[in-house]
C-alpha positions as CSV (number, residue, x, y, z in Angstrom):
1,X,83.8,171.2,85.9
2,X,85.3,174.5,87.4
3,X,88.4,174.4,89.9
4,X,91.1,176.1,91.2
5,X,94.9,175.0,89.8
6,X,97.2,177.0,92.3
7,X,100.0,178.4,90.6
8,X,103.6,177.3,90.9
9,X,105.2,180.7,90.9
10,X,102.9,183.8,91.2
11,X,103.5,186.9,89.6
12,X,105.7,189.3,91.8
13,X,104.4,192.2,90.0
14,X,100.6,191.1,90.2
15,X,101.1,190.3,94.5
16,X,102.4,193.6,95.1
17,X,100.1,195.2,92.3
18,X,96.7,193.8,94.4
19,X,95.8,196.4,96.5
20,X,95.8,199.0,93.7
21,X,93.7,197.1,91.6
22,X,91.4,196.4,94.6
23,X,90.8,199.3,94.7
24,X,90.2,200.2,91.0
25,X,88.0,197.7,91.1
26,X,86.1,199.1,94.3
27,X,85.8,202.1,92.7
28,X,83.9,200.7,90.0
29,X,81.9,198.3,91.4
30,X,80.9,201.2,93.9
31,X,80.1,203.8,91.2
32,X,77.9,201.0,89.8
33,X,75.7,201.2,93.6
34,X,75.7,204.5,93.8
35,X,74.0,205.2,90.1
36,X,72.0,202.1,90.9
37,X,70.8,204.5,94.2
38,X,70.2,207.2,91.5
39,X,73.2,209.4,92.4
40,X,76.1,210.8,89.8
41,X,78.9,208.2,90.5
42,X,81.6,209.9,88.9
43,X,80.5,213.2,91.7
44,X,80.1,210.3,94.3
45,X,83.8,208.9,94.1
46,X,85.0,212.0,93.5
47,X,83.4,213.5,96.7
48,X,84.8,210.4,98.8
49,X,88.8,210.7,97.2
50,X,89.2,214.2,96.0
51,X,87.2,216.6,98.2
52,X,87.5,215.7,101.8
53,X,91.6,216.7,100.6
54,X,91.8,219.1,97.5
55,X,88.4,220.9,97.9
56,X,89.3,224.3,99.7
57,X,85.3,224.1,101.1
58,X,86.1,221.1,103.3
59,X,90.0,220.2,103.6
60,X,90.3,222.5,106.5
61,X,88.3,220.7,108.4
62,X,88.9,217.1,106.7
63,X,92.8,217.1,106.8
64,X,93.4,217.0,110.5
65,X,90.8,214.4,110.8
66,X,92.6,212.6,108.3
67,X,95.0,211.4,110.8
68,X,92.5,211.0,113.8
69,X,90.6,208.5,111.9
70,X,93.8,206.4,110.9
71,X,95.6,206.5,114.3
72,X,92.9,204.0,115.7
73,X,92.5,202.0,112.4
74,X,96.5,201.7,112.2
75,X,97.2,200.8,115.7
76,X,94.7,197.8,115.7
77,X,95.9,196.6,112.2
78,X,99.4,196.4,113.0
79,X,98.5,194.5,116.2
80,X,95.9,191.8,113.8
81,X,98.8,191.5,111.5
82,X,101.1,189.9,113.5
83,X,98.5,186.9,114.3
84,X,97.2,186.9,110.9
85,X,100.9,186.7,109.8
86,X,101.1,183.3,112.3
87,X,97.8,182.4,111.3
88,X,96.2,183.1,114.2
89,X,92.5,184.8,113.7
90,X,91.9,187.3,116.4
91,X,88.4,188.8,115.0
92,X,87.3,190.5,118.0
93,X,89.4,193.6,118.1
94,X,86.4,195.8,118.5
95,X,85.6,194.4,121.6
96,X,89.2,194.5,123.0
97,X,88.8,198.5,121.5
98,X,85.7,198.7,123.6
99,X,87.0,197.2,126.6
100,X,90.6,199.2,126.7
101,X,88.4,202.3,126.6
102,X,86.3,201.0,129.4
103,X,89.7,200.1,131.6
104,X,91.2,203.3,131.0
105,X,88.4,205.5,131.3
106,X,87.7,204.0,134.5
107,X,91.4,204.6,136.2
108,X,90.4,208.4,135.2
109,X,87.3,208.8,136.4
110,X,88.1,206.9,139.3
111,X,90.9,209.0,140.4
112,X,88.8,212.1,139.4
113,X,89.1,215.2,140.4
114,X,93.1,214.7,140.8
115,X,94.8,216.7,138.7
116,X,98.8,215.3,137.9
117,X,100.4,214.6,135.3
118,X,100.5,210.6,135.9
119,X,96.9,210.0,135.4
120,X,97.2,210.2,131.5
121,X,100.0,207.6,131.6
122,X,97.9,205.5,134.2
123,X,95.0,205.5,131.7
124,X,97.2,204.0,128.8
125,X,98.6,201.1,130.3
126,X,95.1,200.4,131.7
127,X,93.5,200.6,128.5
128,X,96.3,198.5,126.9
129,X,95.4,196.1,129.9
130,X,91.9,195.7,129.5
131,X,92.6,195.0,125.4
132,X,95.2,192.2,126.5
133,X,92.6,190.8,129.2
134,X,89.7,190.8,126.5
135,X,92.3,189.2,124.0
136,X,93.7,186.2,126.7
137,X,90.0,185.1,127.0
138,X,90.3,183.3,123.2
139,X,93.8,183.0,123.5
140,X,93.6,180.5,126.6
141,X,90.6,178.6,125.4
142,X,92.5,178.2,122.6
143,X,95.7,176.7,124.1
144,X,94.1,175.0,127.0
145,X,90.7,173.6,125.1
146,X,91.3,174.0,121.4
147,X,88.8,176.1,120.9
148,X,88.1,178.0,117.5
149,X,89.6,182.1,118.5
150,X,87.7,183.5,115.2
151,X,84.3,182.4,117.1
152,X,84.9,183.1,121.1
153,X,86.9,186.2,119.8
154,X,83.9,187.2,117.6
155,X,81.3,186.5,120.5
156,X,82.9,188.4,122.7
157,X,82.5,191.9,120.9
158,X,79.0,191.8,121.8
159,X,79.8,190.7,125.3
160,X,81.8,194.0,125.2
161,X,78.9,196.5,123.6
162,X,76.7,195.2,126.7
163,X,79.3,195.9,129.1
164,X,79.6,199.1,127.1
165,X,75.9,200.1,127.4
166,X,75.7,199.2,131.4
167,X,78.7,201.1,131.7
168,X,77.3,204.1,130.2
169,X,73.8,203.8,132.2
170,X,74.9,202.8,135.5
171,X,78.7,202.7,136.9
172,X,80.3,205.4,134.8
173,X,77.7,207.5,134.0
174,X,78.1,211.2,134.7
175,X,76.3,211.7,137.8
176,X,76.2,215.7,137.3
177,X,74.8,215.1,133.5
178,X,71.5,215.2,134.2
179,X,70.2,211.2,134.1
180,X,72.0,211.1,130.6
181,X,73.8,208.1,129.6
182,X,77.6,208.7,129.2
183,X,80.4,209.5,131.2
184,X,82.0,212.8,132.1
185,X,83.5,214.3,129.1
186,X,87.7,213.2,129.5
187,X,88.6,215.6,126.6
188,X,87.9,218.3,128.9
189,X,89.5,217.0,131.6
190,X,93.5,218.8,131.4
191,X,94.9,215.4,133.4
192,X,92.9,212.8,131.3
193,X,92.2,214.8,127.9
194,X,94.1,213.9,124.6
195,X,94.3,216.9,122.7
196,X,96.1,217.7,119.4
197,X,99.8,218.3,119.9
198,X,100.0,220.6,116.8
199,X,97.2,222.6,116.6
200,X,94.6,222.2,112.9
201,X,97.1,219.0,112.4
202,X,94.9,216.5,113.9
203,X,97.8,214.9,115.4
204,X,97.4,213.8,118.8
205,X,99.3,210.8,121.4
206,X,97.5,207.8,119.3
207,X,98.8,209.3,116.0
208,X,102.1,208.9,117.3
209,X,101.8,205.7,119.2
210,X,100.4,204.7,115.3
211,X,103.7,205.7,113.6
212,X,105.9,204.2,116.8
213,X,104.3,200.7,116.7
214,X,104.4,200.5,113.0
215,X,108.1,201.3,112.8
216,X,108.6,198.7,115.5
217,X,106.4,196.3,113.9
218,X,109.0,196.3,110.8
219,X,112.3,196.0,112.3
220,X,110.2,193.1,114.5
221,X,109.1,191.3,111.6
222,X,112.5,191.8,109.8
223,X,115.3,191.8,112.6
224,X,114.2,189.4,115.3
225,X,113.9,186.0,115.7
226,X,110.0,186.6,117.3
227,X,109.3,187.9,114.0
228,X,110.9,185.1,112.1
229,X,109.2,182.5,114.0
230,X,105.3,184.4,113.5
231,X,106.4,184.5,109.5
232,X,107.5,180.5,109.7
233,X,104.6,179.7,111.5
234,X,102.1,181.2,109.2
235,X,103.9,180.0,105.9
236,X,105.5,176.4,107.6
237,X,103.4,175.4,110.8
238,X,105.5,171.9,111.0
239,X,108.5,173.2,110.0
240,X,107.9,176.0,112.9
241,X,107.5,172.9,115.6
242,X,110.9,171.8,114.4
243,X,112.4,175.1,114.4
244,X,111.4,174.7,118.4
245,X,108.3,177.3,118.3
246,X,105.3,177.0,120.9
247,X,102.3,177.4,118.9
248,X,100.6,177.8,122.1
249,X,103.5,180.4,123.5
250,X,103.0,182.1,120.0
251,X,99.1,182.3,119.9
252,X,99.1,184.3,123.7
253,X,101.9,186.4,122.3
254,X,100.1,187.6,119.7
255,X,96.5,187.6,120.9
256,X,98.1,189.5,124.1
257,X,99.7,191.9,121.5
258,X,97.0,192.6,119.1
259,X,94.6,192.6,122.4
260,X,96.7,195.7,124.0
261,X,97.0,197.6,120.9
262,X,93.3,197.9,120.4
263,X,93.2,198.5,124.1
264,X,95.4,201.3,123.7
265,X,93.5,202.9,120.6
266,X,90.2,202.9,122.2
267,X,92.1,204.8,125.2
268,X,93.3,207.1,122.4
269,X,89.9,207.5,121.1
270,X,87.9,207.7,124.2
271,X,90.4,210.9,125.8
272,X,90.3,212.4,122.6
273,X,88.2,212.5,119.5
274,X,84.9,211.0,121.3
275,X,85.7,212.0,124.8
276,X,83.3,209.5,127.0
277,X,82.1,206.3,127.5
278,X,78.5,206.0,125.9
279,X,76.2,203.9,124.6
280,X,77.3,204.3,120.8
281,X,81.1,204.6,121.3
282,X,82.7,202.2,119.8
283,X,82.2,202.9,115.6
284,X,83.4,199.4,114.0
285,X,87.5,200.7,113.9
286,X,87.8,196.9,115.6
287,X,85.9,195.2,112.6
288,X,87.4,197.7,109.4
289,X,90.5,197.3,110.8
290,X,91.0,193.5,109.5
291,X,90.0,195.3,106.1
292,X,93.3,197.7,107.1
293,X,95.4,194.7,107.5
294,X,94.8,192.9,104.5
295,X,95.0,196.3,102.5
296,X,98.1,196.2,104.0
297,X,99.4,193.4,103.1
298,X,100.5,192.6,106.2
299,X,103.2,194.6,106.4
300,X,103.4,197.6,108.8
301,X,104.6,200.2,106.2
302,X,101.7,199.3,104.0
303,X,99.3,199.1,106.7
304,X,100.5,202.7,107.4
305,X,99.2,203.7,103.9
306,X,96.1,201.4,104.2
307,X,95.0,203.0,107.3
308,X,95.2,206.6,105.4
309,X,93.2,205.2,102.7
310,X,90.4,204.2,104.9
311,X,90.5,207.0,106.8
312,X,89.9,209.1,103.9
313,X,86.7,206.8,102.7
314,X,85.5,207.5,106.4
315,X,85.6,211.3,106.0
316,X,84.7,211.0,101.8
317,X,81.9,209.1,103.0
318,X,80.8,211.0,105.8
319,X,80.6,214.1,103.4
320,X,78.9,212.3,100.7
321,X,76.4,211.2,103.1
322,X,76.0,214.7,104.0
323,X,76.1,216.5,100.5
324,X,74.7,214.0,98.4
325,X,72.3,212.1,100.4
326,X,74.1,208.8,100.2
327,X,72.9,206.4,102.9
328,X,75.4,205.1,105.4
329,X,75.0,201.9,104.8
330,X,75.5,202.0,101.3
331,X,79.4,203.9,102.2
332,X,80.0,200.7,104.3
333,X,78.8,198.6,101.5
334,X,81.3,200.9,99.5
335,X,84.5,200.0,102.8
336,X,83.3,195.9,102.3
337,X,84.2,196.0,98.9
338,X,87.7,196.7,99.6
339,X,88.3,193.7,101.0
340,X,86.0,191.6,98.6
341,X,88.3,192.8,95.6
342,X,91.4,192.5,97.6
343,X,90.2,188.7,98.2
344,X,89.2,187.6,94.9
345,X,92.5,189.4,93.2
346,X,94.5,187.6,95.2
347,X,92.9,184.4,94.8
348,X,93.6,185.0,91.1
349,X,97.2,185.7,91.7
350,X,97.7,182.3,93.6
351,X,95.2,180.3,91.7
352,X,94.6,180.0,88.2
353,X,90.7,179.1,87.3
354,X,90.6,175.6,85.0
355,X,87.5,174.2,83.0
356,X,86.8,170.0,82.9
357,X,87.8,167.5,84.9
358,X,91.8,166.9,86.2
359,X,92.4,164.1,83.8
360,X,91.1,166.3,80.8
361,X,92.6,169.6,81.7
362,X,95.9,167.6,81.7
């Protein structure tokens, strides 16, 4: 009989080791795919890692987008965290991306052709609105019904993509773009666009707002009482009732939280590196960010470092699509592993694995 002793003390060394090893282990498991799909694995990981950085043929152009792919991926992690952390499951960031994009989008284009400087900040807090809208859906069926947030969350991504498509084909679409689906192009709009502040760097207003919420994450999580009370409720949920926190006060606080940051990076996203609603704008930042925030161990400043990582298997695996052929479903195969690895590690770091029954393993 197989089954799962949990450890009384787990190795410090091994928890914090994890994410490495995860992704040693992803790197392996993925070289084995990518021979299995007749390609030269070492050449494959090393196109993924090395290139899109160290090779002078693509880091110019791979660099800066280094940091526009991890802006979006960080914001919503940090935001996912905090729920996670008080073991509340809010699965359906990429809709609340989708819909903060939709919210702010639609302030711009809705106050288009004005051209002042308070459109921009108009646009964010109505992106970050439409995320914590999307987000209080699940969180008050949650608190007022008991209803499961991983499933209504989850549902209401594709809710979202349909709202998406109608948006793109009817309401918001560009009525001087020939019948095309899509809005007007915000990055080329001076009042709405997000352009780099730093030109070749990549860095634009959602790689800072990335870095700004992660630091405040952190001194949240390890100065304040809020953050005190999301770490008791996750690790003591009894012991958190005695200590006088409102599970349901706690579920809309972080729902609302984790809603508004992926609001805000899907406003970040749609002014900037995609530049209009359409059809196939949101990419799955909502979905491989959960993968972000278990990287991360929860923990902003690791998150931070997570978000980089993926980022770079985002522009590894675009160019190894390109150079080498490798389907794009095999280089999100490749981004699943991650957290596969990351899973079962940590499994074995809590819980050992024991052969026969109870009675005999004693």
């Amino acid at each position: 009989m197989l089954r799962l002793e949990k450890r009384p003390s787990p190795s410090r060394f091994w928890q914090v080791s994890t994410p490495v090893l995860a992704v040693i282990l992803t790197m392996l498991a993925g070289g084995l795919m990518f021979a299995l799909l007749g390609k030269n694995p070492v050449e494959a990981i090393r196109t993924i890692f090395w290139d899109p950085l160290f090779n002078p043929q693509y880091a110019s152009y791979s660099r800066p987008q280094l940091l526009v792919k991890a802006g979006p991926l960080i914001l919503i992690a940090v935001g996912l965290s905090l729920g996670f952390r008080a073991g509340i499951w809010n699965i359906g960031a990429e809709g609340q991306y989708i819909m903060g994009a939709i919210f702010g989008a639609g302030v711009g284009l809705a106050l288009y052709p004005v051209e002042t400087r308070l459109v921009f900040p108009l646009m964010i807090v109505a992106g970050i609105f439409g995320g914590w809208l999307w987000a209080m859906i699940p969180a008050i069926l949650k608190t007022r019904f008991r209803t499961n947030e991983i499933l209504v969350s989850l549902l209401l991504v594709y809710v979202a993509q349909n709202i998406l498509a109608s948006m793109s084909l009817g309401l918001m679409r560009n009525p001087e773009g020939g019948g095309f689906p899509g809005s007007r192009n915000l990055s080329q709009i001076p009042s709405m666009a997000n352009p780099e502040l730093i030109a070749g760097t990549g860095l634009h207003w959602g790689v800072v707002s990335a870095i700004i919420v992660t630091i405040a994450a952190y001194i949240l999580l390890q100065r304040h009482i809020l953050g005190f009370q999301i770490k008791l409720a996750g690790q003591a949920p009894r012991a958190a009732r005695f200590a006088g926190v409102s599970p349901e006060r706690l579920t809309l606080l972080c729902m609302g939280i984790s809603g508004g940051l992926a609001g805000m990076a899907g406003l970040f996203e749609v002014t900037g590196p995609a530049g209009q609603i359409s059809i196939d704008f949101n990419t799955g930042y909502g979905f491989t960010a959960i993968i972000v925030a278990f990287l991360g161990r929860l923990n902003p400043l690791g998150i931070l470092l997570a978000g980089l990582l993926m980022a770079l298997t985002y522009i590894g695996g675009e160019l190894a699509s390109f150079t080498l052929g490798l389907p794009s479903a095999a280089i999100q195969a490749f981004q699943g592993m991650l957290l596969f690895f990351l899973l079962a590690v940590d499994l074995l770091t809590n819980f050992r694995i024991r052969f026969g029954a109870k009675s005999e393993v004693a």
